[in-house]
mmCIF file of the N, C-alpha and C atoms, coordinates in Angstrom:
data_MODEL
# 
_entry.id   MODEL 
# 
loop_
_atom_site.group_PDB 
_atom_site.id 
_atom_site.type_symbol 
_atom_site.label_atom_id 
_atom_site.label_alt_id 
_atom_site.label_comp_id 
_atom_site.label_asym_id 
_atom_site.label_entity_id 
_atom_site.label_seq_id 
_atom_site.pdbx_PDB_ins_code 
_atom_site.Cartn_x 
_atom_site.Cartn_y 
_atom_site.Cartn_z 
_atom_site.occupancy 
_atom_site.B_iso_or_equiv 
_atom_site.pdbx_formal_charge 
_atom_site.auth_seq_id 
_atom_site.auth_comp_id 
_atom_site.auth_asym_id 
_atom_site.auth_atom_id 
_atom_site.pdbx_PDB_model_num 
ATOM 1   N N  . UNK A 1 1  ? 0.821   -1.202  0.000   1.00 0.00 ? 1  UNK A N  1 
ATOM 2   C CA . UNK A 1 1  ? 0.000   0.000   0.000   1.00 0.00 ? 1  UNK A CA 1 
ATOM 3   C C  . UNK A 1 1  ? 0.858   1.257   0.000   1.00 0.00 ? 1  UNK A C  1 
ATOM 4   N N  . UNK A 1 2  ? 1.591   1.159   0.570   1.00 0.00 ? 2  UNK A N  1 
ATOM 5   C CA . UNK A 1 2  ? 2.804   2.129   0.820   1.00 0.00 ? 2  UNK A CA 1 
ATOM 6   C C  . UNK A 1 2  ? 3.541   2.821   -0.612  1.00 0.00 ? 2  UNK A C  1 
ATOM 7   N N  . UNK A 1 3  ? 3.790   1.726   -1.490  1.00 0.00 ? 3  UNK A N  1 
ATOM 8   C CA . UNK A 1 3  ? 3.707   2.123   -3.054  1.00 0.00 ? 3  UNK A CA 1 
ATOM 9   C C  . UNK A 1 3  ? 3.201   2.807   -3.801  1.00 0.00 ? 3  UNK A C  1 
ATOM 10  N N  . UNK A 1 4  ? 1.771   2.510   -3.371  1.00 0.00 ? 4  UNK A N  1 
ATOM 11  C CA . UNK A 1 4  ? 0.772   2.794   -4.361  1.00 0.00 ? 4  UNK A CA 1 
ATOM 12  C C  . UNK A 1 4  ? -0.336  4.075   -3.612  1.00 0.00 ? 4  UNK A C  1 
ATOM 13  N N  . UNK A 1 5  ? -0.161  4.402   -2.733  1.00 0.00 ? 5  UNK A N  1 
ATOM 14  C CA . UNK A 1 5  ? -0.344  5.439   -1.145  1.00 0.00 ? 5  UNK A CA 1 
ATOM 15  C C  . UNK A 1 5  ? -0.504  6.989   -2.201  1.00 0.00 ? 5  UNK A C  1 
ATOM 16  N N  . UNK A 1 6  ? 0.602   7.478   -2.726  1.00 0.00 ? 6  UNK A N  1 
ATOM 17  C CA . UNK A 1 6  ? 0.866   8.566   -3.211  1.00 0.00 ? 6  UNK A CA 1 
ATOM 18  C C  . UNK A 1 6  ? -0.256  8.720   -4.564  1.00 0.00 ? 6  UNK A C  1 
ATOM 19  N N  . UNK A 1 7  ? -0.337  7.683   -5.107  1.00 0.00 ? 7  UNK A N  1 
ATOM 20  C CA . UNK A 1 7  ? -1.119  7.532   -6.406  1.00 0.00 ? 7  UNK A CA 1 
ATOM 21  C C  . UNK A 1 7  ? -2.532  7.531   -6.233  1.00 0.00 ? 7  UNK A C  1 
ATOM 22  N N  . UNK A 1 8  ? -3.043  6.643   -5.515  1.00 0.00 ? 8  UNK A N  1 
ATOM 23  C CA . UNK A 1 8  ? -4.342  6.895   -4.754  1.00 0.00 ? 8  UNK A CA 1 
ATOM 24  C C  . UNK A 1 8  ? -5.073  8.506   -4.473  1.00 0.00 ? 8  UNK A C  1 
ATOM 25  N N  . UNK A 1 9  ? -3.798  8.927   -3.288  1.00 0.00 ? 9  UNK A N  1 
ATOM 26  C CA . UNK A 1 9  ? -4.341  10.050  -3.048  1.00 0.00 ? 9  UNK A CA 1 
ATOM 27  C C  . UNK A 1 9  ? -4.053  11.389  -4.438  1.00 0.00 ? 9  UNK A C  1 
ATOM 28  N N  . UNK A 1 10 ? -3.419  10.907  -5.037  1.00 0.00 ? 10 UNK A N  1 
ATOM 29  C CA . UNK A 1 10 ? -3.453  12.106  -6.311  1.00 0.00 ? 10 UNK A CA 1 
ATOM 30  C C  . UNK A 1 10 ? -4.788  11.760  -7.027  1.00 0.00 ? 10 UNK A C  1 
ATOM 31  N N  . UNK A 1 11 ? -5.396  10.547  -7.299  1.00 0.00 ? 11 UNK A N  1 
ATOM 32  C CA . UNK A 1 11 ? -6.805  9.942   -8.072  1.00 0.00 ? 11 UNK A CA 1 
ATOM 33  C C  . UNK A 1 11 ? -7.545  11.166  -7.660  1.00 0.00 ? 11 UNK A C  1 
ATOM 34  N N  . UNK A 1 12 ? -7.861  10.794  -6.453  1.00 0.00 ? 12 UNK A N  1 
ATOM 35  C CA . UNK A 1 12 ? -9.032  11.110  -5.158  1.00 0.00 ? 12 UNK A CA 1 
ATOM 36  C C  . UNK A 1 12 ? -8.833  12.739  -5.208  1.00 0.00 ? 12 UNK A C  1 
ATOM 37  N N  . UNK A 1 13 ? -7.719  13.507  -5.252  1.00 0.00 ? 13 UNK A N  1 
ATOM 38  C CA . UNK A 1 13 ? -7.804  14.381  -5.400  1.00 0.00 ? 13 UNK A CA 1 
ATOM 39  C C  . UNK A 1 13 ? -8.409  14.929  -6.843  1.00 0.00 ? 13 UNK A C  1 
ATOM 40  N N  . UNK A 1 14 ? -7.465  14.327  -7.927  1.00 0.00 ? 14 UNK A N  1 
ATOM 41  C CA . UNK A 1 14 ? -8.499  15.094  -8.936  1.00 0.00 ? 14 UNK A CA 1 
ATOM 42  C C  . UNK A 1 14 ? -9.893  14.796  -8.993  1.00 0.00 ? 14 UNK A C  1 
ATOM 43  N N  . UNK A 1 15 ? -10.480 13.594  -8.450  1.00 0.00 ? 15 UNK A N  1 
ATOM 44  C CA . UNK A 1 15 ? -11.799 13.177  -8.775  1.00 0.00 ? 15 UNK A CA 1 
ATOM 45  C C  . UNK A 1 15 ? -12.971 13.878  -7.937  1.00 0.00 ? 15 UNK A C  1 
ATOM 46  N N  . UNK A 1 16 ? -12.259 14.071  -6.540  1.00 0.00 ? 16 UNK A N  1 
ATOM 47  C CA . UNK A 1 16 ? -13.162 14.753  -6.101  1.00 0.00 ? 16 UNK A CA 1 
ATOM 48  C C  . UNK A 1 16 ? -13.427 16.475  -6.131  1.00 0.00 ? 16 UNK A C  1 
ATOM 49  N N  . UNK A 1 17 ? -12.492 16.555  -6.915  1.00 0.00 ? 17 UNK A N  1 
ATOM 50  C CA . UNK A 1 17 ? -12.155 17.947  -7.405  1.00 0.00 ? 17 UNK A CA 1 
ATOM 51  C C  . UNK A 1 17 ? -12.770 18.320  -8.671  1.00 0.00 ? 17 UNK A C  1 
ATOM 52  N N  . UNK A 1 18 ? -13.528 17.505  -9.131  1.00 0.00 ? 18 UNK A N  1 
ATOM 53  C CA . UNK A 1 18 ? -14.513 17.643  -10.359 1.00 0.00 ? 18 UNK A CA 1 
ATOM 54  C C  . UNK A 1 18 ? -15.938 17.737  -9.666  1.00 0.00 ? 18 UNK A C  1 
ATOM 55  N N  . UNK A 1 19 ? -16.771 19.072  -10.184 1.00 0.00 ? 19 UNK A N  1 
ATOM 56  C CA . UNK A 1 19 ? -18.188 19.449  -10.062 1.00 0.00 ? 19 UNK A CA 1 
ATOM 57  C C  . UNK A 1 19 ? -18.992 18.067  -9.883  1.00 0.00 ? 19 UNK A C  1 
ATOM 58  N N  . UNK A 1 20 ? -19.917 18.096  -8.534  1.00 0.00 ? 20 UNK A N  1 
ATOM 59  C CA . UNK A 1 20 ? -20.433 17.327  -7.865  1.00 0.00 ? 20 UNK A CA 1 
ATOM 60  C C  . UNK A 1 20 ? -20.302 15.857  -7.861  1.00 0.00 ? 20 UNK A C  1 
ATOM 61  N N  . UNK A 1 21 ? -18.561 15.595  -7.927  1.00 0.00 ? 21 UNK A N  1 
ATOM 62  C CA . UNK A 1 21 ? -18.281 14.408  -7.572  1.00 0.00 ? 21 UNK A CA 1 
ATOM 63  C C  . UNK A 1 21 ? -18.503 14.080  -6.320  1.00 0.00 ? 21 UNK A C  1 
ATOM 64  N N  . UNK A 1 22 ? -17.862 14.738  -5.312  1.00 0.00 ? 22 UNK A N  1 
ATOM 65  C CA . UNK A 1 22 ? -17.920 14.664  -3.934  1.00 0.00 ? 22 UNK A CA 1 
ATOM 66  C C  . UNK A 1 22 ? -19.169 13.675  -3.719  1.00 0.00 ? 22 UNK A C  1 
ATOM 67  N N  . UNK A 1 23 ? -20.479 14.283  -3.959  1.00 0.00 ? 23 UNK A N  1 
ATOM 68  C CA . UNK A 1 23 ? -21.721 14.105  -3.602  1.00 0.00 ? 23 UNK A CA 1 
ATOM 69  C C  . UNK A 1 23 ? -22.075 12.336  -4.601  1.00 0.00 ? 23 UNK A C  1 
ATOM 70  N N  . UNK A 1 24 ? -21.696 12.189  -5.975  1.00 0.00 ? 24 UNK A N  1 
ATOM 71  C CA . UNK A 1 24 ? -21.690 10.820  -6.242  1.00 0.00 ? 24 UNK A CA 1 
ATOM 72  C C  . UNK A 1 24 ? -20.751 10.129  -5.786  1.00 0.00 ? 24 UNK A C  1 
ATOM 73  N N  . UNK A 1 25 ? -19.783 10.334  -5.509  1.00 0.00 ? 25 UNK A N  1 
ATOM 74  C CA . UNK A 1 25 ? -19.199 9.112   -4.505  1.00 0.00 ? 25 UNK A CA 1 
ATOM 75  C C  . UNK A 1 25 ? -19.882 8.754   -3.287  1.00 0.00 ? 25 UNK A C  1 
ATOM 76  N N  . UNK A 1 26 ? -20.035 10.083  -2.499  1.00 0.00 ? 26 UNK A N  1 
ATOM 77  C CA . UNK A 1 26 ? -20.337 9.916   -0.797  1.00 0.00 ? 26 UNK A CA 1 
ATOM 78  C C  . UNK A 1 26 ? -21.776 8.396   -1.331  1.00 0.00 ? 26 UNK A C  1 
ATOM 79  N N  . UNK A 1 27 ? -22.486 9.526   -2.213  1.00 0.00 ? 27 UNK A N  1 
ATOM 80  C CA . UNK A 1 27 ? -23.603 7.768   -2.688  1.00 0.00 ? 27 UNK A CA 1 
ATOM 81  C C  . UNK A 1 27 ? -23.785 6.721   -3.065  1.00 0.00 ? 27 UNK A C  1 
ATOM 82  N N  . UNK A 1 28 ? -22.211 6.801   -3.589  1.00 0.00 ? 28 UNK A N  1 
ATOM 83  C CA . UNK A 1 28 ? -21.929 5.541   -4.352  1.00 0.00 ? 28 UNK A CA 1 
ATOM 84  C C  . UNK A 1 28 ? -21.700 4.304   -2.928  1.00 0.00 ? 28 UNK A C  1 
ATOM 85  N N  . UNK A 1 29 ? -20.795 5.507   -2.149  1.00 0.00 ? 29 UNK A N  1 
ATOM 86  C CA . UNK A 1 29 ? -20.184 4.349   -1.148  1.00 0.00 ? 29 UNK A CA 1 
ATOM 87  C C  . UNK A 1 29 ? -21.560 4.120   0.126   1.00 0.00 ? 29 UNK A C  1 
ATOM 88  N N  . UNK A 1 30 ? -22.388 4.999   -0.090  1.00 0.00 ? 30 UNK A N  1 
ATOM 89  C CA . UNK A 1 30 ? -23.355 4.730   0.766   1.00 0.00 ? 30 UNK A CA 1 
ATOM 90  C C  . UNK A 1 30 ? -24.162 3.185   0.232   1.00 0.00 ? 30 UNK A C  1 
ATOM 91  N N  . UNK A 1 31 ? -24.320 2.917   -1.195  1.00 0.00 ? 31 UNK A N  1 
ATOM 92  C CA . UNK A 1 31 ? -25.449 1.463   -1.361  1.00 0.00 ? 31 UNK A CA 1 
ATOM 93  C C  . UNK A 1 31 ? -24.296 0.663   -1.362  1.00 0.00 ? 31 UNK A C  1 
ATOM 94  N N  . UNK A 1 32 ? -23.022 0.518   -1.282  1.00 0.00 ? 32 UNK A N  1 
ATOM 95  C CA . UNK A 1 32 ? -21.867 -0.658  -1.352  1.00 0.00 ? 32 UNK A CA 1 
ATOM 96  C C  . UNK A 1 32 ? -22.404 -0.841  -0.036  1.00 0.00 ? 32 UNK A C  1 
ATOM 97  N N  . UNK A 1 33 ? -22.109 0.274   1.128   1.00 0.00 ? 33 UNK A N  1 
ATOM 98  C CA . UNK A 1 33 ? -22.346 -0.173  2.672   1.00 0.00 ? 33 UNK A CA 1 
ATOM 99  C C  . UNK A 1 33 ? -24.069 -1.033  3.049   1.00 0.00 ? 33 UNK A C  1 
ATOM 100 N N  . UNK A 1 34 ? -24.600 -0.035  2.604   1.00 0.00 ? 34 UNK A N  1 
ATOM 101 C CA . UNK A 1 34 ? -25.935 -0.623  2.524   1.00 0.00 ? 34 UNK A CA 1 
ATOM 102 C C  . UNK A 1 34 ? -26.129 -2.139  2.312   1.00 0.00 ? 34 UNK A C  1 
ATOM 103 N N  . UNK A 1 35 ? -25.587 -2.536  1.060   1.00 0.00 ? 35 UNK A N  1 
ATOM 104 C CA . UNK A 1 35 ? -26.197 -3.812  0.715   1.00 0.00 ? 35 UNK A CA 1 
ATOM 105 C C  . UNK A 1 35 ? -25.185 -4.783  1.259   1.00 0.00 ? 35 UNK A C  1 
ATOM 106 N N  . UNK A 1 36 ? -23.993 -3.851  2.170   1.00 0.00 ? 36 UNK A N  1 
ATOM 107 C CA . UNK A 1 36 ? -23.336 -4.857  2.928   1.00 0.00 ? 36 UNK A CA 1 
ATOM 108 C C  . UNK A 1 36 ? -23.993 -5.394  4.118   1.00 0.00 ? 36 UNK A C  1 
ATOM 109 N N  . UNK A 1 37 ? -24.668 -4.138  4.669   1.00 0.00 ? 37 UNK A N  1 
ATOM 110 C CA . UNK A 1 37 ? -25.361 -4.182  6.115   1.00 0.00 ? 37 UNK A CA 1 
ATOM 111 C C  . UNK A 1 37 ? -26.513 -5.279  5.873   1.00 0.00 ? 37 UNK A C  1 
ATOM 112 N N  . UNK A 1 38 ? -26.659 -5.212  4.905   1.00 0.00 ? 38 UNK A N  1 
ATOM 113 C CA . UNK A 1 38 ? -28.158 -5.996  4.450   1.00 0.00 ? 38 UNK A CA 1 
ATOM 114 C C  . UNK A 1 38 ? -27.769 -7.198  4.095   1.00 0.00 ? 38 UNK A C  1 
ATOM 115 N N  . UNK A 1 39 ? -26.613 -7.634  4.345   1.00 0.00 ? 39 UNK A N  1 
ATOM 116 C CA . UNK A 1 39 ? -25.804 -8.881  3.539   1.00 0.00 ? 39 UNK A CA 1 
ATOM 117 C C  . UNK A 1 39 ? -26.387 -9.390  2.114   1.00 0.00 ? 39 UNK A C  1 
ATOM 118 N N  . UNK A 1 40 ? -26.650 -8.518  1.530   1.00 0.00 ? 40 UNK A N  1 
ATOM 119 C CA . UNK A 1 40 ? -26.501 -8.702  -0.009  1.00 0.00 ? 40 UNK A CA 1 
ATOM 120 C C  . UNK A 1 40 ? -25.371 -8.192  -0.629  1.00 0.00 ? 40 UNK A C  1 
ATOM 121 N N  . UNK A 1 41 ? -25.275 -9.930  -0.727  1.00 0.00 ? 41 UNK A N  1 
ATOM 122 C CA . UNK A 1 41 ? -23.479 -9.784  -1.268  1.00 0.00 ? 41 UNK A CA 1 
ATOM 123 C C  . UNK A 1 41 ? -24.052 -9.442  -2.810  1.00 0.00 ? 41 UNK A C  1 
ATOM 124 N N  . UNK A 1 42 ? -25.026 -9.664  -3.669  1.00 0.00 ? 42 UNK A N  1 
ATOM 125 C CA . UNK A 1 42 ? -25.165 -10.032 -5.363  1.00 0.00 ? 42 UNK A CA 1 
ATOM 126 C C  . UNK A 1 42 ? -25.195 -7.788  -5.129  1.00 0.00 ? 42 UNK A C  1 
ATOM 127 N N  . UNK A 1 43 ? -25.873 -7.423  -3.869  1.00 0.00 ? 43 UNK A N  1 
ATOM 128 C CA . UNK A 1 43 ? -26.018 -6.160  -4.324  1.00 0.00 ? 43 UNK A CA 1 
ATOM 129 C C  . UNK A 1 43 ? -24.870 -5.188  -3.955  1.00 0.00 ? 43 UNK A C  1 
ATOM 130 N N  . UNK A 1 44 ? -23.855 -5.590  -3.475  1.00 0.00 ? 44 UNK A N  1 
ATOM 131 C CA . UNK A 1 44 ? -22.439 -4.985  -2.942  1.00 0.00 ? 44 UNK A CA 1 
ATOM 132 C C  . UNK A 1 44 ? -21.766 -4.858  -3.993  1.00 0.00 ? 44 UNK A C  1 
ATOM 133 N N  . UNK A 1 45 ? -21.931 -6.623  -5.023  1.00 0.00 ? 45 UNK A N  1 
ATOM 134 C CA . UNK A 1 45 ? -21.061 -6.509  -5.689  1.00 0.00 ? 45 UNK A CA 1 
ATOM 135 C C  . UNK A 1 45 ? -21.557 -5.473  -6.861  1.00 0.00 ? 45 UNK A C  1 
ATOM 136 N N  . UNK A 1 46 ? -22.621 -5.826  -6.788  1.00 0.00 ? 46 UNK A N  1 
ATOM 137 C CA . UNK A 1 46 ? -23.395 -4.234  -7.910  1.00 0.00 ? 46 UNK A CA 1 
ATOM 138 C C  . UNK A 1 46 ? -22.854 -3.341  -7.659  1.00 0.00 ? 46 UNK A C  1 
ATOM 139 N N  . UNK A 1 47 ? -23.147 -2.446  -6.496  1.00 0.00 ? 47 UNK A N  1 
ATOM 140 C CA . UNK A 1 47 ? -22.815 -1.369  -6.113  1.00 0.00 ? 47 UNK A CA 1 
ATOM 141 C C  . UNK A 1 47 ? -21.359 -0.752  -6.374  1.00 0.00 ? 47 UNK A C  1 
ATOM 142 N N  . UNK A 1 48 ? -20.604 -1.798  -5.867  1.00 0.00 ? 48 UNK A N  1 
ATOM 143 C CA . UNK A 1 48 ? -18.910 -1.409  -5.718  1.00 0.00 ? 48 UNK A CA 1 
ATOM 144 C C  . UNK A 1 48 ? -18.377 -1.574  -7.705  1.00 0.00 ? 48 UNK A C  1 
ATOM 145 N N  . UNK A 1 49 ? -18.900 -2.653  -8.535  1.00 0.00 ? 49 UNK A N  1 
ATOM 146 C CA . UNK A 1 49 ? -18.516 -2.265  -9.600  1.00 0.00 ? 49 UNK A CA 1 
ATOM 147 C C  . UNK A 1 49 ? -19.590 -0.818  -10.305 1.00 0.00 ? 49 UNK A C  1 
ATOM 148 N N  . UNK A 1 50 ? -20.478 -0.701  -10.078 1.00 0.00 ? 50 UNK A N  1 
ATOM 149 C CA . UNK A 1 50 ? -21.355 1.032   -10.002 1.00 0.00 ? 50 UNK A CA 1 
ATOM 150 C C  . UNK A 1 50 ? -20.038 1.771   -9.920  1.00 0.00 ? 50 UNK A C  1 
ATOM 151 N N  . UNK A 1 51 ? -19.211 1.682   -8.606  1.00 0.00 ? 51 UNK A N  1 
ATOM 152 C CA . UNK A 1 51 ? -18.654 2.936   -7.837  1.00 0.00 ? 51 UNK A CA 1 
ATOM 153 C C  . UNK A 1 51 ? -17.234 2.662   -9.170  1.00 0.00 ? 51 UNK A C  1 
ATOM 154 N N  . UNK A 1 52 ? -16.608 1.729   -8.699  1.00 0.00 ? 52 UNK A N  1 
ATOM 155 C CA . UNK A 1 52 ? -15.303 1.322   -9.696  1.00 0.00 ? 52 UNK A CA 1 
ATOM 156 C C  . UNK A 1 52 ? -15.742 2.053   -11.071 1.00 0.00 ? 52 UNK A C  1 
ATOM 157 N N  . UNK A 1 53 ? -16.646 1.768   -12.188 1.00 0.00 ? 53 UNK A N  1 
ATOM 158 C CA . UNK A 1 53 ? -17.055 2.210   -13.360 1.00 0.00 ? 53 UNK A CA 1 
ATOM 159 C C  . UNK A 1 53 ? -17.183 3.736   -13.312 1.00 0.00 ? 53 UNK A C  1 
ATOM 160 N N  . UNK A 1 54 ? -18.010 4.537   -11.772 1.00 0.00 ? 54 UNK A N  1 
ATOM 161 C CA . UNK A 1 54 ? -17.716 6.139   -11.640 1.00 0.00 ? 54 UNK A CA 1 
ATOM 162 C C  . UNK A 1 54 ? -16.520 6.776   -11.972 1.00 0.00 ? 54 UNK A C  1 
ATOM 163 N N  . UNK A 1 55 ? -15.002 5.738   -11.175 1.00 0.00 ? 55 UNK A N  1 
ATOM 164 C CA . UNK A 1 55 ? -14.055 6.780   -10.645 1.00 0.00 ? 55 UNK A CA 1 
ATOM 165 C C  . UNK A 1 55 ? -13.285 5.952   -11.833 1.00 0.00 ? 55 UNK A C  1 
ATOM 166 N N  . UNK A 1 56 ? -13.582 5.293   -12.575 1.00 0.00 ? 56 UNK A N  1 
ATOM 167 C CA . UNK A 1 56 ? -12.847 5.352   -13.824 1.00 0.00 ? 56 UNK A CA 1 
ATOM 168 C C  . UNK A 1 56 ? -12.533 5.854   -14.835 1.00 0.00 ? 56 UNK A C  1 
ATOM 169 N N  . UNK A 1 57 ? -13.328 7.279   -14.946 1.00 0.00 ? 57 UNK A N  1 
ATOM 170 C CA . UNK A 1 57 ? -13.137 7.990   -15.334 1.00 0.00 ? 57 UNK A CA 1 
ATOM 171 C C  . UNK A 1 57 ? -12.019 9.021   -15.376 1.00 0.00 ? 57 UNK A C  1 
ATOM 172 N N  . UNK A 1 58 ? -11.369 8.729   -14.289 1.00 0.00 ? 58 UNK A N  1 
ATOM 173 C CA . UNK A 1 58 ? -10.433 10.026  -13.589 1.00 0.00 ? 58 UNK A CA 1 
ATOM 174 C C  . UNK A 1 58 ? -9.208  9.769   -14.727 1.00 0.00 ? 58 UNK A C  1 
ATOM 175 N N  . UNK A 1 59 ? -8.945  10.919  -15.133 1.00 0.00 ? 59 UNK A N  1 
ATOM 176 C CA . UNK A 1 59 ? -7.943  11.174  -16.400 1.00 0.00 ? 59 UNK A CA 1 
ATOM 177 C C  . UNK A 1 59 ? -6.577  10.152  -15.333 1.00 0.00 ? 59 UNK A C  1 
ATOM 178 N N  . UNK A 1 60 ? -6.194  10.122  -14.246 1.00 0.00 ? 60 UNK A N  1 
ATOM 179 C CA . UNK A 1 60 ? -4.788  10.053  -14.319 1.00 0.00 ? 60 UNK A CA 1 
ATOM 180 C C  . UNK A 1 60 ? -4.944  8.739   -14.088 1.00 0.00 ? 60 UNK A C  1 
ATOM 181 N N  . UNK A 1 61 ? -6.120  7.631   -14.236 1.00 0.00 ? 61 UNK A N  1 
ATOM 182 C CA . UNK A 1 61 ? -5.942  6.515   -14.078 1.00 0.00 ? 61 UNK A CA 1 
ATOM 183 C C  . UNK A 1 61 ? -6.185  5.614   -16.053 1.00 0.00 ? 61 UNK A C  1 
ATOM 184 N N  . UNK A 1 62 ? -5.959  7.037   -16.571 1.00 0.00 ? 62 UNK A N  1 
ATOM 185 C CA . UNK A 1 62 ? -6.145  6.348   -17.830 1.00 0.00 ? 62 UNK A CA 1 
ATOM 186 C C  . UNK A 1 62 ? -4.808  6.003   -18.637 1.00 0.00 ? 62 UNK A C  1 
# 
């Protein structure tokens, strides 16, 4: 993690630094938790590839 630590937080910075990202992530990671709490694993795994497909967008992971 320690490697890859610096790279992460440069993502996260540009991503959440784009007009009302902030607010689709905070939701994204809200139904991953959700359908964890709810132990729906078929809907976690929805959710978290949802969130993955969002922040794939971010130019410096292209």
């Amino acid at each position: 993690m320690a490697f890859i630590a610096e790279m992460i937080l440069e993502t996260r910075m540009e991503s959440l630094g784009q007009p009302g990202r902030p607010e689709q992530s905070l939701a994204s990671h809200r139904k991953i938790a959700d359908a964890i709490r709810a132990q729906d694993a078929d809907g976690a795994a929805e959710a978290m590839l949802s969130h993955i497909e969002l922040v794939s967008d971010v130019e410096l992971l292209r």
